[in-house]
N, C-alpha and C positions, 0 to 999 in steps of 0.2 A: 775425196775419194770415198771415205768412210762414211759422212755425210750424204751422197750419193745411192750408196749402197741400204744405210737406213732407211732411207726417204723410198726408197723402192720397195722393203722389205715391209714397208708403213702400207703402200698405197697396196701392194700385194695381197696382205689382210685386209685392208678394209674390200676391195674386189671381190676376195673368196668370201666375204662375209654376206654382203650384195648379192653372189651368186648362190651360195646355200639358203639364204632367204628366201629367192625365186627357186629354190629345189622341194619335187615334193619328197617324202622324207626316206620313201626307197631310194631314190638318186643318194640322200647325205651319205646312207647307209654305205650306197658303194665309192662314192665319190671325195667323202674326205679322206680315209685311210690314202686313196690315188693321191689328192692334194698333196698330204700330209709327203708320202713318197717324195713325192716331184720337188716339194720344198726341202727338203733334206737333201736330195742330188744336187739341188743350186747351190743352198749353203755351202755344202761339201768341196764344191768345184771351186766356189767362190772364196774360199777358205787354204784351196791349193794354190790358186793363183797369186793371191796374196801373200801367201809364203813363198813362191818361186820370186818374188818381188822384193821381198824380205830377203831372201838369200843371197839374190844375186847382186844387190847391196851390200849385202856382208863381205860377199868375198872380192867385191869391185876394188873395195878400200884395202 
């Protein structure tokens, strides 16, 4: 699962990297902070989820 999650968060940067390449440099301007955003809501989400998984473990036992 974690394994998973990395391998995603891998290909995810090197994509954003690919596409800031092909950006001219007004677009990085407005476009990574949005990146930067969007990646931090994943994380975030992906970070609750894994804790509601964590929990509901805990209290299964």
């Amino acid at each position: 699962m974690i394994d998973t999650i990395m391998s995603g968060i891998v290909q995810g940067v090197y994509s954003i990297q690919v596409f800031v390449d092909g950006m001219s440099p007004w677009w990085a301007v407005i476009g990574l902070p949005a990146i930067v955003i969007v990646l931090g809501g994943i994380v975030t989400f992906a970070a609750k989820v894994i804790d509601g998984f964590v929990a509901r473990r805990r209290y299964s036992r």
